[in-house]
PDB file of N, CA, C and O in Angstrom:
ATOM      1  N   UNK A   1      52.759  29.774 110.552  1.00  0.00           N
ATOM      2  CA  UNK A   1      53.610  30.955 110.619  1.00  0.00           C
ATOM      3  C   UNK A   1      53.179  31.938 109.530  1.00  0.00           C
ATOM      4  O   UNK A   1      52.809  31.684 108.384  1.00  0.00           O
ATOM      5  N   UNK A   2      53.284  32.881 110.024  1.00  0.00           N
ATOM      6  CA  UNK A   2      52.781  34.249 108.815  1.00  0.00           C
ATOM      7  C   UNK A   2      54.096  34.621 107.939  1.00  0.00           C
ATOM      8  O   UNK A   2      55.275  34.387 108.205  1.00  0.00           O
ATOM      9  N   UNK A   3      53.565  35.232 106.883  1.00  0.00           N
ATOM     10  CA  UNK A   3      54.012  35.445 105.733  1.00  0.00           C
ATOM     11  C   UNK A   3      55.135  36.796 106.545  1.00  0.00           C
ATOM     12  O   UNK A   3      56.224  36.924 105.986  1.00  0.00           O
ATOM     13  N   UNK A   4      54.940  37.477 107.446  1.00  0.00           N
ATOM     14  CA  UNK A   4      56.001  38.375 107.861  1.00  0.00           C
ATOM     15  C   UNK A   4      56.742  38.314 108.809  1.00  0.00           C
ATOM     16  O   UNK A   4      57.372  39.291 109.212  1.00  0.00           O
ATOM     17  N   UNK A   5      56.806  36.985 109.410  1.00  0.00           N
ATOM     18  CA  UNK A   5      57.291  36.621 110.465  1.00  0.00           C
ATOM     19  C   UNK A   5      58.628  37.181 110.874  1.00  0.00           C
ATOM     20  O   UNK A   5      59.038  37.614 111.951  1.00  0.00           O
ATOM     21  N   UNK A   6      59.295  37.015 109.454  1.00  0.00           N
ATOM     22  CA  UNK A   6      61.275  36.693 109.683  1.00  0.00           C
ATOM     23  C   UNK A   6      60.967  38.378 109.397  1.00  0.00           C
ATOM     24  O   UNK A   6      61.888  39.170 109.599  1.00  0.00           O
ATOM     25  N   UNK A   7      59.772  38.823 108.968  1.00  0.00           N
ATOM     26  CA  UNK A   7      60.380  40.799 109.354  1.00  0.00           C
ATOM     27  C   UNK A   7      59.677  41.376 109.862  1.00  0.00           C
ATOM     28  O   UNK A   7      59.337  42.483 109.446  1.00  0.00           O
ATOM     29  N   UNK A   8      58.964  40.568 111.493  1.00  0.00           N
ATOM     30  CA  UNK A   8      58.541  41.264 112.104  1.00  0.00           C
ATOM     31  C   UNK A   8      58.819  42.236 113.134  1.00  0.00           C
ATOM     32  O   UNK A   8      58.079  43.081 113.638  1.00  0.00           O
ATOM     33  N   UNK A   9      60.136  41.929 113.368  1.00  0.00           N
ATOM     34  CA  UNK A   9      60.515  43.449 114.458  1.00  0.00           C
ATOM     35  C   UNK A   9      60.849  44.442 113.705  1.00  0.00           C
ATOM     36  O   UNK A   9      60.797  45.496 114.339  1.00  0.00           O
ATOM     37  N   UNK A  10      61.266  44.608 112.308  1.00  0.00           N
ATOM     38  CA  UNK A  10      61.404  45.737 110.961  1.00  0.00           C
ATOM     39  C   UNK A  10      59.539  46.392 110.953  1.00  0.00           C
ATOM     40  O   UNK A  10      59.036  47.492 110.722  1.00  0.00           O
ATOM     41  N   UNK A  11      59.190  45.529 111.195  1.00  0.00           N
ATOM     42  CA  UNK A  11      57.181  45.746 111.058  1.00  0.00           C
ATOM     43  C   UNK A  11      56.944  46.706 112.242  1.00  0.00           C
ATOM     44  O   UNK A  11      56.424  47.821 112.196  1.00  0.00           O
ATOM     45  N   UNK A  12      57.519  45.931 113.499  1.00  0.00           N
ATOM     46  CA  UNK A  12      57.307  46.687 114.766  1.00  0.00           C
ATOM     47  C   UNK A  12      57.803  47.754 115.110  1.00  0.00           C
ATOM     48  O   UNK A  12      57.299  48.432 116.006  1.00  0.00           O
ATOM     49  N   UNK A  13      59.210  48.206 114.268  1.00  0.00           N
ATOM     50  CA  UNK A  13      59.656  49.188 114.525  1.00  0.00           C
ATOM     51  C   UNK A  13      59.157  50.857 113.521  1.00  0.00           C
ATOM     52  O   UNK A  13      59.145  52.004 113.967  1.00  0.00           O
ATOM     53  N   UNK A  14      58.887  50.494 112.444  1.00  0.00           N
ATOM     54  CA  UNK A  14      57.973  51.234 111.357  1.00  0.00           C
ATOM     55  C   UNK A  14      57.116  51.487 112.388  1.00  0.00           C
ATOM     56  O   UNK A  14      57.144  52.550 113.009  1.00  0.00           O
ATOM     57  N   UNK A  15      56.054  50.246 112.714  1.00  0.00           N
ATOM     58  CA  UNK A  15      54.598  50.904 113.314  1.00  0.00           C
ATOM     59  C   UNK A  15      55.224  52.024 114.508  1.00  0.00           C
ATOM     60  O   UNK A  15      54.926  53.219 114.518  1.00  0.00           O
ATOM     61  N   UNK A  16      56.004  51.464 115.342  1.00  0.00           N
ATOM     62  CA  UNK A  16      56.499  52.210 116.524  1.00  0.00           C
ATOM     63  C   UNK A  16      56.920  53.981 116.012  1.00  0.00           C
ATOM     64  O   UNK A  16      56.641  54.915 116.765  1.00  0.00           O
ATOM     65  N   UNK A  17      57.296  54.103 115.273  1.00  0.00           N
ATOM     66  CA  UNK A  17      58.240  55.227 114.325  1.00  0.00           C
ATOM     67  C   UNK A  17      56.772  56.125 114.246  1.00  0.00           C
ATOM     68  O   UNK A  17      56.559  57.283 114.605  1.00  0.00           O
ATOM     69  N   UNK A  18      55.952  55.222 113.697  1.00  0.00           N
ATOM     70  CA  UNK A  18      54.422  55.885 112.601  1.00  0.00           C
ATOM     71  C   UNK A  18      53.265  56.345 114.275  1.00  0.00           C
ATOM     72  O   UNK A  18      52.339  57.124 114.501  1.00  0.00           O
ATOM     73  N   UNK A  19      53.909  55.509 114.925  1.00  0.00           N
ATOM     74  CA  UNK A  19      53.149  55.820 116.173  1.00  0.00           C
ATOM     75  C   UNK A  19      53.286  56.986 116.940  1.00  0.00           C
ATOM     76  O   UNK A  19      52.324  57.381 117.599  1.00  0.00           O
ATOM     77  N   UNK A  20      54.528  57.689 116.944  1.00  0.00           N
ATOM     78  CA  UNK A  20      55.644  58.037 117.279  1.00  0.00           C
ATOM     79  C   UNK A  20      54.832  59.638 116.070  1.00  0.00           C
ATOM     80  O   UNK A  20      54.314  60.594 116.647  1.00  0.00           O
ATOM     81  N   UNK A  21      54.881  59.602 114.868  1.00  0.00           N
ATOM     82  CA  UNK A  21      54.052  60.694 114.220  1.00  0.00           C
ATOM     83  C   UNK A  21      52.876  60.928 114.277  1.00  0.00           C
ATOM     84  O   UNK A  21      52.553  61.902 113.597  1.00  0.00           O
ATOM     85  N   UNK A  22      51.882  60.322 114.940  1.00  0.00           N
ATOM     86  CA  UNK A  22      50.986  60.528 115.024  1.00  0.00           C
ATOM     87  C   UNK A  22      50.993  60.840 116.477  1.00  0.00           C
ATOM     88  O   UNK A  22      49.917  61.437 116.443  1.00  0.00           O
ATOM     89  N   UNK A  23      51.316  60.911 117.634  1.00  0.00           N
ATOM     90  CA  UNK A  23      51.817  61.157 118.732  1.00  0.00           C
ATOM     91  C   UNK A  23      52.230  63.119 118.548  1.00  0.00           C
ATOM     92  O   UNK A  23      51.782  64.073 119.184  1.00  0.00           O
ATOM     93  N   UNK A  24      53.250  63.062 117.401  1.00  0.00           N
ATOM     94  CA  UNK A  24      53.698  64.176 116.793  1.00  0.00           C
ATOM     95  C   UNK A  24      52.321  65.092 116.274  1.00  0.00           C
ATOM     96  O   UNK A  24      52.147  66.288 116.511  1.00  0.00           O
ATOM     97  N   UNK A  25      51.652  64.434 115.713  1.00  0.00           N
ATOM     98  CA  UNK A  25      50.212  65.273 115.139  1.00  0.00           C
ATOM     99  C   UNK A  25      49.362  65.911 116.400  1.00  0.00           C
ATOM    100  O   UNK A  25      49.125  67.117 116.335  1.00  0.00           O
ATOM    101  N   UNK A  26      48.855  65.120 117.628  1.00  0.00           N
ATOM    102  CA  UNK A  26      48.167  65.446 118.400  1.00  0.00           C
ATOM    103  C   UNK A  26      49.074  66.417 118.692  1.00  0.00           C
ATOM    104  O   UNK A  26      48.515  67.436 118.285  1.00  0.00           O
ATOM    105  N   UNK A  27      50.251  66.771 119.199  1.00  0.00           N
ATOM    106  CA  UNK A  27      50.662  67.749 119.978  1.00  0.00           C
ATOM    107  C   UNK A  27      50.899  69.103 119.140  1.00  0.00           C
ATOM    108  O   UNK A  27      51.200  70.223 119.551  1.00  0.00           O
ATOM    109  N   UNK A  28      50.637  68.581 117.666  1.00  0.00           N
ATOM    110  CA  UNK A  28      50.832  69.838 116.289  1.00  0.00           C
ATOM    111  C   UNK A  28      49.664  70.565 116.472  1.00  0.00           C
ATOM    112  O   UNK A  28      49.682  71.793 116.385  1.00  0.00           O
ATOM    113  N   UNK A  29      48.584  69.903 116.732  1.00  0.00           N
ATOM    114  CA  UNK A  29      47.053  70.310 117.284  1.00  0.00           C
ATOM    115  C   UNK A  29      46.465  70.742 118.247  1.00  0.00           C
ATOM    116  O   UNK A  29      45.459  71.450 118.303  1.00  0.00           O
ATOM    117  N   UNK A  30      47.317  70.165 119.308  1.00  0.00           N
ATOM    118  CA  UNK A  30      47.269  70.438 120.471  1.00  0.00           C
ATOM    119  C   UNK A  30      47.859  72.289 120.576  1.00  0.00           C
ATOM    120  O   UNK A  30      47.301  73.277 121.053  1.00  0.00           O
ATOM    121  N   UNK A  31      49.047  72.135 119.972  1.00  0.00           N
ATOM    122  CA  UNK A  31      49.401  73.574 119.701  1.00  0.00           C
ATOM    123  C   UNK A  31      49.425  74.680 118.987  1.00  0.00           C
ATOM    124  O   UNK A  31      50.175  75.655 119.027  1.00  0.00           O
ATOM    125  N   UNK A  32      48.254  74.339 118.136  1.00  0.00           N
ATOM    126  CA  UNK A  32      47.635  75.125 116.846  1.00  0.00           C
ATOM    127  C   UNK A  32      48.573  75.829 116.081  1.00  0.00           C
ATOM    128  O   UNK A  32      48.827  77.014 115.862  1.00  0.00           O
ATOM    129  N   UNK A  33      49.133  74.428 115.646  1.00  0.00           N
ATOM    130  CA  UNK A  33      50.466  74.706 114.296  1.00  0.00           C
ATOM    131  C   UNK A  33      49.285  74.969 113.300  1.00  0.00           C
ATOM    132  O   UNK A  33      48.061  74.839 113.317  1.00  0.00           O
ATOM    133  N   UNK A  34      50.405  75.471 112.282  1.00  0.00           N
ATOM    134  CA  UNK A  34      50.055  75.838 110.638  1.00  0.00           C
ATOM    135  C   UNK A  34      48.947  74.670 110.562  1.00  0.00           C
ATOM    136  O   UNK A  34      49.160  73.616 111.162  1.00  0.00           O
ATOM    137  N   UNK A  35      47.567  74.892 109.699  1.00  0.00           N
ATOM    138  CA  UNK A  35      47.125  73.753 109.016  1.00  0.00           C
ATOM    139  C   UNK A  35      47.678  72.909 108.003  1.00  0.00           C
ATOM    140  O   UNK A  35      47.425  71.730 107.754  1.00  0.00           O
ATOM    141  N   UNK A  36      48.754  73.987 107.271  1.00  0.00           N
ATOM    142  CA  UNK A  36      49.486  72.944 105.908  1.00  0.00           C
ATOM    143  C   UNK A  36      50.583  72.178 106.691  1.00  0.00           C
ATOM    144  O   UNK A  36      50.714  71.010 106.326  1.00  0.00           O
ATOM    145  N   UNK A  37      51.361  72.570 107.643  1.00  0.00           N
ATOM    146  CA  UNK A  37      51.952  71.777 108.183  1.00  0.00           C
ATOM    147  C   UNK A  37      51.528  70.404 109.154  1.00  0.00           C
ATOM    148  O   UNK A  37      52.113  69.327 109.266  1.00  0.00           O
ATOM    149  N   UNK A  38      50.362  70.868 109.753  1.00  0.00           N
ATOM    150  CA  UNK A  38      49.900  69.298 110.011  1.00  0.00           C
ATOM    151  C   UNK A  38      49.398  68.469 108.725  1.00  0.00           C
ATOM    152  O   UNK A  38      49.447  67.240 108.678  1.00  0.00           O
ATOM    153  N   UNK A  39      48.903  69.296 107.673  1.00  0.00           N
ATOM    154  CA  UNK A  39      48.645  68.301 106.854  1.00  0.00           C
ATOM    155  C   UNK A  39      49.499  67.157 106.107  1.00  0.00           C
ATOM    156  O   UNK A  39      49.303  65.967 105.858  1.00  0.00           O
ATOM    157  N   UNK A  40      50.682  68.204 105.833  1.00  0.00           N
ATOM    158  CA  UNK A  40      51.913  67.493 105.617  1.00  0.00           C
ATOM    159  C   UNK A  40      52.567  66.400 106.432  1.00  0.00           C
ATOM    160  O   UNK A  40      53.139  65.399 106.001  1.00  0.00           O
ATOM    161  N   UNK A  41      52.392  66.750 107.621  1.00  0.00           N
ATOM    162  CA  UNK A  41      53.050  65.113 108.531  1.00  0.00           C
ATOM    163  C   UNK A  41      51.629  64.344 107.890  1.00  0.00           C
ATOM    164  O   UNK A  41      51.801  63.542 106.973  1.00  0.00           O
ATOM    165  N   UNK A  42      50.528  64.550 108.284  1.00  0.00           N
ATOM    166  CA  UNK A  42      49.439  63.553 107.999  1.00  0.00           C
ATOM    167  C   UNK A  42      49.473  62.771 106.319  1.00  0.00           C
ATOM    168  O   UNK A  42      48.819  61.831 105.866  1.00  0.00           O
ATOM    169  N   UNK A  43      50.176  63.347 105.916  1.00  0.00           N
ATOM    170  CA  UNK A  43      50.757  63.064 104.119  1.00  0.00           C
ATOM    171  C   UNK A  43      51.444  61.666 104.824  1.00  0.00           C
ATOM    172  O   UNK A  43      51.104  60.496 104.994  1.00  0.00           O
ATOM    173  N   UNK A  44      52.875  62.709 105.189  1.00  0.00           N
ATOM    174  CA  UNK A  44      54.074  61.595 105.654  1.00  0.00           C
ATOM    175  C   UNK A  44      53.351  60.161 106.697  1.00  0.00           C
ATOM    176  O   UNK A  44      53.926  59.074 106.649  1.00  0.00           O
ATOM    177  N   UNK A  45      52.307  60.308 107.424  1.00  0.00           N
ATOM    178  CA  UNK A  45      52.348  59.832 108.158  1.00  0.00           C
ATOM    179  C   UNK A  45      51.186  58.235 107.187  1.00  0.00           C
ATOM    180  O   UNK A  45      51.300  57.013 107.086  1.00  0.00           O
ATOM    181  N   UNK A  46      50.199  59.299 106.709  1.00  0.00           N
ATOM    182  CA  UNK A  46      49.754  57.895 105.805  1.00  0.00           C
ATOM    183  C   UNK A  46      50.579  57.389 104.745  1.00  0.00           C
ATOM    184  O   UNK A  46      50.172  56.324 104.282  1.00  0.00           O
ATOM    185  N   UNK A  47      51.878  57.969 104.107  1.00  0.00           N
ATOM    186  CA  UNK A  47      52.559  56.958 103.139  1.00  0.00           C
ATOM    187  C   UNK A  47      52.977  55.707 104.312  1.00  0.00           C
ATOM    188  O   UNK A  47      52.643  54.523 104.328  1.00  0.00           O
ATOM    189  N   UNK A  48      53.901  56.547 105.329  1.00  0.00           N
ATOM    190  CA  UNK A  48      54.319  55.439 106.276  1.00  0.00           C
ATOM    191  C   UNK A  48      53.328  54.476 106.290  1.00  0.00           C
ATOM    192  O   UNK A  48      53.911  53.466 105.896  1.00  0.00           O
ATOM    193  N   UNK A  49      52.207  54.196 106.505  1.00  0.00           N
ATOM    194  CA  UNK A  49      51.300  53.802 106.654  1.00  0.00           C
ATOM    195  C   UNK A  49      51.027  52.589 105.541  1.00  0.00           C
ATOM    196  O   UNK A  49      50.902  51.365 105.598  1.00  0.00           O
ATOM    197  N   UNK A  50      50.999  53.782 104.314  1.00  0.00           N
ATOM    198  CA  UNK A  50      50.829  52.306 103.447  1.00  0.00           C
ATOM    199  C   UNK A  50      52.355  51.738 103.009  1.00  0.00           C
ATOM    200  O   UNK A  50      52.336  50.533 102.754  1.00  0.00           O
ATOM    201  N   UNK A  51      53.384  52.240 102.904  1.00  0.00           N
ATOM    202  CA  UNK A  51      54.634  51.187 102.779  1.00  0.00           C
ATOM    203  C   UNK A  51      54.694  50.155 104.030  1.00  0.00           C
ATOM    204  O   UNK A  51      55.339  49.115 103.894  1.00  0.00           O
ATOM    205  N   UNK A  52      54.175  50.373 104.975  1.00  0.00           N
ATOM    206  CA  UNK A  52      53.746  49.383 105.687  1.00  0.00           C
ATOM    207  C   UNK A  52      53.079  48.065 105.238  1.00  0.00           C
ATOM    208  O   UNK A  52      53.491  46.906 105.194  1.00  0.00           O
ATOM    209  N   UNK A  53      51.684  48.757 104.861  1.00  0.00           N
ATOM    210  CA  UNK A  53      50.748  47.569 104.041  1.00  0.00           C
ATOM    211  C   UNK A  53      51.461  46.748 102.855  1.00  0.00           C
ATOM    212  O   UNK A  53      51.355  45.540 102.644  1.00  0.00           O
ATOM    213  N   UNK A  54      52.047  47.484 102.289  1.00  0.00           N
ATOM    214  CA  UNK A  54      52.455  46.883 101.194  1.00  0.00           C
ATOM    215  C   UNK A  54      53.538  46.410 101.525  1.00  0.00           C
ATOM    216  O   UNK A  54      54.103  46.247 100.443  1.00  0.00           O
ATOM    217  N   UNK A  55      54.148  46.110 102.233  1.00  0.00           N
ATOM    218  CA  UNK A  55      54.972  45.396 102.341  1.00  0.00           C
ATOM    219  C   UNK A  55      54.558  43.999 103.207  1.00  0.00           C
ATOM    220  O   UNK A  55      55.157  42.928 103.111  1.00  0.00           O
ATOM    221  N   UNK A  56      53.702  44.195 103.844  1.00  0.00           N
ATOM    222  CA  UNK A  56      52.548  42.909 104.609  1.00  0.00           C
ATOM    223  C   UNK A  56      52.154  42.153 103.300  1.00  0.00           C
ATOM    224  O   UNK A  56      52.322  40.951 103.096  1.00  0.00           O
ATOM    225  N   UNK A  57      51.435  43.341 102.192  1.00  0.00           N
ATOM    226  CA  UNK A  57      51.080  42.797 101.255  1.00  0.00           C
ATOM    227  C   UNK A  57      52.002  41.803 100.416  1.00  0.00           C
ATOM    228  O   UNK A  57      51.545  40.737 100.005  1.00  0.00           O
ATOM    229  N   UNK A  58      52.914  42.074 100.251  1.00  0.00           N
ATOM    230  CA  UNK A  58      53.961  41.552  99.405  1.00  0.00           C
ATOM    231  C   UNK A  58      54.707  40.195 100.342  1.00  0.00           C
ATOM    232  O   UNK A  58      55.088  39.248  99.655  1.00  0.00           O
ATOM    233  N   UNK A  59      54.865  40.120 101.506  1.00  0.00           N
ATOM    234  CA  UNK A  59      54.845  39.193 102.396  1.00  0.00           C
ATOM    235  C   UNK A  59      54.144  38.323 102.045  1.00  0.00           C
ATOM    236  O   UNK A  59      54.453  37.330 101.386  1.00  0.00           O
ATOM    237  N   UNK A  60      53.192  38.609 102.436  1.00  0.00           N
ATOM    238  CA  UNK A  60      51.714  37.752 102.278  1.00  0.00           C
ATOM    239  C   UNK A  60      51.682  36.601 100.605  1.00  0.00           C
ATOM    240  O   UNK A  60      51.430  35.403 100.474  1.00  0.00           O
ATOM    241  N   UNK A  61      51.940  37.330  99.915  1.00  0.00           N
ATOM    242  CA  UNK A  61      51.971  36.975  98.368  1.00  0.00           C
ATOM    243  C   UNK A  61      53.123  35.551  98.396  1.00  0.00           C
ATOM    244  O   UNK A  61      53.046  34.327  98.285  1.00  0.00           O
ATOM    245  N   UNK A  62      54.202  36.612  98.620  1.00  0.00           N
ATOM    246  CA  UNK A  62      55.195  35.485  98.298  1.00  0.00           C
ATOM    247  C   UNK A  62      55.567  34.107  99.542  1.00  0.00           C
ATOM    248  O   UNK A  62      56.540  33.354  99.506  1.00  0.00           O
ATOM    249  N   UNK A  63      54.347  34.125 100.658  1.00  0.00           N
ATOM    250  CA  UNK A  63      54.943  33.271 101.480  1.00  0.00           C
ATOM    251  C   UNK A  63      53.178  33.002 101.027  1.00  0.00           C
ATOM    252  O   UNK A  63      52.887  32.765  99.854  1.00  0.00           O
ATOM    253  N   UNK A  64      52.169  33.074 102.058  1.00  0.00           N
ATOM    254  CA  UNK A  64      51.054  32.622 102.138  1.00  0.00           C
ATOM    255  C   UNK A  64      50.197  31.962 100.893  1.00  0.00           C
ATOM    256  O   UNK A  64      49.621  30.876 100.831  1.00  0.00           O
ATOM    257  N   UNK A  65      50.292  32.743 100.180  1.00  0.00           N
ATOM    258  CA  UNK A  65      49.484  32.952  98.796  1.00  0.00           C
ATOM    259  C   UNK A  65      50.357  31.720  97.956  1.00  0.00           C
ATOM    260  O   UNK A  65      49.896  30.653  97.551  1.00  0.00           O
ATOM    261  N   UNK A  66      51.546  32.145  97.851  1.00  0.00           N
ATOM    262  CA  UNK A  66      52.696  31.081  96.950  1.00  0.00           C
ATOM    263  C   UNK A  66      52.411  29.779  97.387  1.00  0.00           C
ATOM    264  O   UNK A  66      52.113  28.927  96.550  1.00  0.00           O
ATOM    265  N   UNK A  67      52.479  29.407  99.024  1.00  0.00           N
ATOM    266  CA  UNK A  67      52.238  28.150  99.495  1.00  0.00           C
ATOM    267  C   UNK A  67      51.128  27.216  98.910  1.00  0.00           C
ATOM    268  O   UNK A  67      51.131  26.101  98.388  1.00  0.00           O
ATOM    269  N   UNK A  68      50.064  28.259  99.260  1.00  0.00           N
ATOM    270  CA  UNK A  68      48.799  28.086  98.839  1.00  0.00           C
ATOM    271  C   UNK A  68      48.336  27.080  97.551  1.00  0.00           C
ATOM    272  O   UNK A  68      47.759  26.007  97.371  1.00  0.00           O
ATOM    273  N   UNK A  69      49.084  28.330  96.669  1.00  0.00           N
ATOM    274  CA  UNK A  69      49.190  28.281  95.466  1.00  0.00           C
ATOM    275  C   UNK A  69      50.115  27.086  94.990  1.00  0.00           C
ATOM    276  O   UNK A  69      50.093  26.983  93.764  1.00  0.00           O
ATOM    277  N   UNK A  70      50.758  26.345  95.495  1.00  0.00           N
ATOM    278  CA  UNK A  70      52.045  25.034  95.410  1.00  0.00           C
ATOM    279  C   UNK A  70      50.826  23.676  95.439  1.00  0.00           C
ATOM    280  O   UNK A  70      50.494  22.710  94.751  1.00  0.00           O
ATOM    281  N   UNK A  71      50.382  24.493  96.980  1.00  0.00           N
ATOM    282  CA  UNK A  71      49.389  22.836  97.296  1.00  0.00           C
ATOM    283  C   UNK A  71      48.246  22.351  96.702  1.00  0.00           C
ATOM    284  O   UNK A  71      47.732  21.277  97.012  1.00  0.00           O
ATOM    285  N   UNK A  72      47.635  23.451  95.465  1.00  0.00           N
ATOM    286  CA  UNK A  72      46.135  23.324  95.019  1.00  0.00           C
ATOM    287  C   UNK A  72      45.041  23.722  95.689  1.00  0.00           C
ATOM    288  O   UNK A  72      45.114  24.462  96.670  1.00  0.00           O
ATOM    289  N   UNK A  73      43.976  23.278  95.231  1.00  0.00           N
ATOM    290  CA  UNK A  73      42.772  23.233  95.636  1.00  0.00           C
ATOM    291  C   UNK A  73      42.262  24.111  96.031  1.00  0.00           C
ATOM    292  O   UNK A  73      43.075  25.035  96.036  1.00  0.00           O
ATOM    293  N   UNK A  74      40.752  24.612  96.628  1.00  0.00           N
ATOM    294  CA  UNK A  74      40.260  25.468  97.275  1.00  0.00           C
ATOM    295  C   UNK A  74      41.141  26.458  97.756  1.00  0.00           C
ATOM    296  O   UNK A  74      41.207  27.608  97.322  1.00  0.00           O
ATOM    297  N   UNK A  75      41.815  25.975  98.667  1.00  0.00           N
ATOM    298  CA  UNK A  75      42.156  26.703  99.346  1.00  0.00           C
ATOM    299  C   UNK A  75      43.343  28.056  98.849  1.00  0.00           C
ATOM    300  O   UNK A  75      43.686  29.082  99.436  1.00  0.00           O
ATOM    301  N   UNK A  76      43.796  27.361  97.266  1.00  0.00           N
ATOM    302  CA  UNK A  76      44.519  28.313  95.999  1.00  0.00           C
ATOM    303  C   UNK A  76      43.611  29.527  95.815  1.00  0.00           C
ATOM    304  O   UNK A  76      43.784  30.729  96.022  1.00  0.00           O
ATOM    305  N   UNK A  77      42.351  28.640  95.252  1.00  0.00           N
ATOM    306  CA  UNK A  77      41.464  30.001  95.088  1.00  0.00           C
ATOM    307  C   UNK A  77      41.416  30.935  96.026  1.00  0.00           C
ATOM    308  O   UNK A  77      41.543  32.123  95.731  1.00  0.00           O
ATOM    309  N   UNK A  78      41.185  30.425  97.550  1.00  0.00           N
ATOM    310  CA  UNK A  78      40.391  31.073  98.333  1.00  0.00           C
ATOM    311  C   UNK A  78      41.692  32.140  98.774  1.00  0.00           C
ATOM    312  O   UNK A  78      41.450  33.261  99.222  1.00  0.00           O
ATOM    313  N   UNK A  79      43.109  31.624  98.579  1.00  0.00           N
ATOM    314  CA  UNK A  79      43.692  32.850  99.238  1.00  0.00           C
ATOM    315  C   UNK A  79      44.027  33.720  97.953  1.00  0.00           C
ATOM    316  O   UNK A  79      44.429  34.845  98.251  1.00  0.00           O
ATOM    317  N   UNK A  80      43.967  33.506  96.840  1.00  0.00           N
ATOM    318  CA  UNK A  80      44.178  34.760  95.639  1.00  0.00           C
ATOM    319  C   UNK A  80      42.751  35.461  95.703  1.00  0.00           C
ATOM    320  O   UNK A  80      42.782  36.675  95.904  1.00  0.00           O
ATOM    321  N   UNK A  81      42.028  35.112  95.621  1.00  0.00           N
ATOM    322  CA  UNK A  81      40.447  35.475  96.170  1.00  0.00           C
ATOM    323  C   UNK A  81      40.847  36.763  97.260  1.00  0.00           C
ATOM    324  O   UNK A  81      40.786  37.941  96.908  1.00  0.00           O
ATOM    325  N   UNK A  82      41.239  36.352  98.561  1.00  0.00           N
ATOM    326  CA  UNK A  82      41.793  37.207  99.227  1.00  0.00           C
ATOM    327  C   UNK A  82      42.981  38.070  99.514  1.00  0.00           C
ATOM    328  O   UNK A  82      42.960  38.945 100.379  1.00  0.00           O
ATOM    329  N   UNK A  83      43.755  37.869  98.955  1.00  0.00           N
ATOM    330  CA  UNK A  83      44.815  38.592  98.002  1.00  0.00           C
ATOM    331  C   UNK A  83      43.885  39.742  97.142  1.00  0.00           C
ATOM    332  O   UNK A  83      43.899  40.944  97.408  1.00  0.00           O
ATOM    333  N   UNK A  84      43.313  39.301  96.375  1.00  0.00           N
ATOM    334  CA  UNK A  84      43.094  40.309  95.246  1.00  0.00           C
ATOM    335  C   UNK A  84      41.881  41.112  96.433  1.00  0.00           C
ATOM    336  O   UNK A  84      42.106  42.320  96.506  1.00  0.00           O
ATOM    337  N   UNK A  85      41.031  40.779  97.070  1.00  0.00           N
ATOM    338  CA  UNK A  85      40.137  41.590  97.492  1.00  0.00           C
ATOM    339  C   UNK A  85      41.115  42.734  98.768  1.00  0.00           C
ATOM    340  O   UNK A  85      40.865  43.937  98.837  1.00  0.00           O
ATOM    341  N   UNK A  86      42.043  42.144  99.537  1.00  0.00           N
ATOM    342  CA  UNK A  86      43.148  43.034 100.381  1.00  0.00           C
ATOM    343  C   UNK A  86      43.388  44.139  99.318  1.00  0.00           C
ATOM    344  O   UNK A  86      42.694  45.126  99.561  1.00  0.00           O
ATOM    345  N   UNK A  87      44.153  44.268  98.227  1.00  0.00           N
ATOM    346  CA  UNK A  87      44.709  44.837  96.811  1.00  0.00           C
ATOM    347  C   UNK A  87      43.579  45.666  96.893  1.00  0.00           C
ATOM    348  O   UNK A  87      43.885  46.708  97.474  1.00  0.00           O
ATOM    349  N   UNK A  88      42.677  45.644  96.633  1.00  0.00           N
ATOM    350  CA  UNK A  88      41.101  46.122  96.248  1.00  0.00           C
ATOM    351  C   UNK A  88      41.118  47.071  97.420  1.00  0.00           C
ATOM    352  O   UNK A  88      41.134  48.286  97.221  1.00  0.00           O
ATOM    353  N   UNK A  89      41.116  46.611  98.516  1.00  0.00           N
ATOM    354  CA  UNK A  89      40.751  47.760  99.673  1.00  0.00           C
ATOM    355  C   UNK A  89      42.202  48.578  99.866  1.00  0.00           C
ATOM    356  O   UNK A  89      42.140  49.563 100.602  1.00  0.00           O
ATOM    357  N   UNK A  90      43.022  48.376  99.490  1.00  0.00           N
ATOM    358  CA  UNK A  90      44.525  49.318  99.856  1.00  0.00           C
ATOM    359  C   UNK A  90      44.192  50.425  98.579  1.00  0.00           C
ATOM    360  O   UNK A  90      44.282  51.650  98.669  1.00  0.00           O
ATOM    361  N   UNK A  91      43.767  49.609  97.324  1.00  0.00           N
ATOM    362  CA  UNK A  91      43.583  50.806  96.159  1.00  0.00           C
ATOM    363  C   UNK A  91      42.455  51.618  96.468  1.00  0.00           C
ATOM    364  O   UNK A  91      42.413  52.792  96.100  1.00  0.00           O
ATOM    365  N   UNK A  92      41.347  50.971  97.252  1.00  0.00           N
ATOM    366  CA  UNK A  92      40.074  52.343  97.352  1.00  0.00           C
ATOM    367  C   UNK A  92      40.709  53.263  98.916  1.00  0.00           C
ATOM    368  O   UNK A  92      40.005  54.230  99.209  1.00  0.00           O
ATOM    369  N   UNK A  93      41.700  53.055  99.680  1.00  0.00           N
ATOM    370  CA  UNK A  93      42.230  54.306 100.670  1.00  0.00           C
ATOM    371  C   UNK A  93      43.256  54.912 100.089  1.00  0.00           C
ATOM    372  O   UNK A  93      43.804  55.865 100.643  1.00  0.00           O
TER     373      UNK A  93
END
């Protein structure tokens, strides 16, 4: 079971919402709105975006990673290993 399981329809409904603005963008384009104003949903639309991640992220930590981290071995390393490299790619977008 994944680390976001017990909040995955809260997950599904964000993405649905974020889907839902970007849906909103094509038709901002489609109708040659302001450039600062599409830029601005595209603001709103990548925070949505990453309070998303980070909250996968933070999932992830305290269920996957923690487990991990209880039972030892390799497999400790290998998911803080991947933990920290996820972290790594959310900080370089």
């Amino acid at each position: 079971m994944h680390g976001y399981s017990g909040d995955k329809q809260a997950y599904l409904t964000r993405l649905r919402r974020i889907e839902g603005q970007i849906r909103g963008l094509q038709r901002m384009v489609e109708d040659d709105s302001y450039c600062i104003d599409v830029l601005t949903q595209i603001s709103a639309a990548t925070r949505a975006l990453q309070a998303v991640a980070l909250g996968l992220l933070e999932d992830h930590i305290s269920h996957c990673v923690a487990d991990a981290i209880n039972s030892g071995g390799p497999e400790a390393d290998a998911k803080v290993k991947e933990a920290s490299a996820a972290i790594a790619r959310l900080v370089r977008s």
